[in-house]
N, C-alpha and C positions, 0 to 999 in steps of 0.2 A: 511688557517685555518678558517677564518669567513665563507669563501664558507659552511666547513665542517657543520660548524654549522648551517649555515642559511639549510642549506641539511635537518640535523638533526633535526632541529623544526619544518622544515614544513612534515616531517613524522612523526614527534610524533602530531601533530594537525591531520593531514590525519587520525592515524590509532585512535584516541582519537575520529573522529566524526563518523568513521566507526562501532567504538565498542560501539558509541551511538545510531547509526541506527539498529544495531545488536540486541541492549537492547531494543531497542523501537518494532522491529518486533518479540521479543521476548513474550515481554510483551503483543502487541496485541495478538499474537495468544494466552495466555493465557487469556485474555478477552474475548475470543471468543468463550473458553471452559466456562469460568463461568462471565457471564455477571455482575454478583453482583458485579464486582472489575472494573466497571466501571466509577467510581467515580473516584478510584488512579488512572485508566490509563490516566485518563484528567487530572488528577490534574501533573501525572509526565510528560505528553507529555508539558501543557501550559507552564510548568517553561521553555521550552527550550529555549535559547535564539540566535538572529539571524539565524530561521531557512531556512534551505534549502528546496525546494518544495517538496521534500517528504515526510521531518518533517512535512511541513506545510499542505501536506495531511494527516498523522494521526493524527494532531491538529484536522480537520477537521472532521474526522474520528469517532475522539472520542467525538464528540459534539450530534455525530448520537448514537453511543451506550448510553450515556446519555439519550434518550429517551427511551432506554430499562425499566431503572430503577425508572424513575421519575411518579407519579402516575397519577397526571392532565391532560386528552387529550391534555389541550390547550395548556403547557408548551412541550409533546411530540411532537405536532406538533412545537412547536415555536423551538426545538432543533435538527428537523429535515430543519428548512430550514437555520437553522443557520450551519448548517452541506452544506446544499446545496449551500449558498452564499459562503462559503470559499471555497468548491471543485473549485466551477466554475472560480474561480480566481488562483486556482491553476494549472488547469488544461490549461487552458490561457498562462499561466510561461513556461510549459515542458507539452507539447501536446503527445508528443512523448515517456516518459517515463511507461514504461511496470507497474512498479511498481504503481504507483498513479494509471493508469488507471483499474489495476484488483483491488483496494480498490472501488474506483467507483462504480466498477463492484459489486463486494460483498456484497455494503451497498445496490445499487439500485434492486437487485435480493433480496434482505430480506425484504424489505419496502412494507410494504401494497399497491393493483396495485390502492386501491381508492383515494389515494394520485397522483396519475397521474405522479409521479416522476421518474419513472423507463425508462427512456427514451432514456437512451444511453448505454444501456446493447452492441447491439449488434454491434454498433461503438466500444464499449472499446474489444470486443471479437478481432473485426477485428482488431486492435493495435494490441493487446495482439500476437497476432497468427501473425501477418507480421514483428512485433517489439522484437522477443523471442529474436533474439543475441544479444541485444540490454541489457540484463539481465545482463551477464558476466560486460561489462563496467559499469554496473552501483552496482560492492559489492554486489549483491545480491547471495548469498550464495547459494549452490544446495540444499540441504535445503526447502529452502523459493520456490526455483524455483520448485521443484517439490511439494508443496505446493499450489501455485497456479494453477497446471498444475492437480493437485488433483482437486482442487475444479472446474475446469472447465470440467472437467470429470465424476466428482459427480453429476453435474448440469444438466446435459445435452446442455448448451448452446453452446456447439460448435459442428460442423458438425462430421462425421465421417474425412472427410478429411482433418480438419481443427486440429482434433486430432494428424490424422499421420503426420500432417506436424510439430507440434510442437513434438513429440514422437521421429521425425529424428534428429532436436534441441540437444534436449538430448542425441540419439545416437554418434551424432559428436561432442558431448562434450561441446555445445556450452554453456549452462546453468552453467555445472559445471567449469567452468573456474570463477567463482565468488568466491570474497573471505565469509569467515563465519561468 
């Protein structure tokens, strides 16, 4: 019986921080349609507590879209590196995670190129693209994978062939094996 139980808590915590990562990639991709509600999305990602490094990349995340909305150059900038000092420590943690690294990617291709900051665009492609199965074990929802897999197509930052090799990904199911 305790077995059962100990069973039972650690899936109701599992599926409890998975349908927090779900709300939180929710929530950015509507940040991302309307930048004005970038305010709540920091304010709901910082409440989280003991996060996991990919929490703690759209902590991160959201320190960058705050400069969207803040008027002062100097605070934009001063919210852009505070956006950069956490990735950098994040990315340190779990080098290897698809997910953090196409946030990365997303902020560092928006960001003005006179900020010199865009610097590992085509490192996080190359993750991105050798790292896709990698998607499925990590909850990320087909959804969100083809999401990513959108905006790396919209961009043009990946090769043609770098396309088809993620587009076979998807073929063999390998994206959509993520939970939602």
């Amino acid at each position: 019986m305790k077995y059962i139980i100990i069973v039972v808590l650690t899936l109701l915590v599992f599926a409890a921080f998975s349908q927090s990562l779900s709300e939180i990639r929710s929530e950015f991709h509507l940040v991302v349609l309307n930048p004005d509600d970038s305010r709540n999305f920091h304010d709901f990602v910082s409440e989280i507590e003991n996060p996991s490094p990919t929490v703690q990349a759209y902590q991160a995340v959201s320190e960058a879209l705050l400069a969207q909305v803040v008027w002062n150059p100097f605070n934009k900038l001063k919210q852009v590196i505070k956006y950069n000092d956490q990735m950098k420590e994040v990315i340190e943690m779990d080098s290897h995670n698809v997910e953090i690294r196409f946030l990365r990617l997303a902020i560092e291709y928006n960001l003005p190129s006179f900020l010199g900051m865009s610097i590992h665009m085509e490192e996080d492609v190359r993750k991105i693209v050798s790292n896709l199965s990698n998607i499925s074990r990590m909850q990320v929802s087909p959804h969100f994978g083809k999401y990513i897999f959108g905006f790396l197509e919209q961009t043009d930052l990946c090769s043609p062939s770098q396309l088809a090799q993620m587009k076979r990904s998807f073929d063999r199911g390998v994206v959509t094996a993520g939970a939602e």
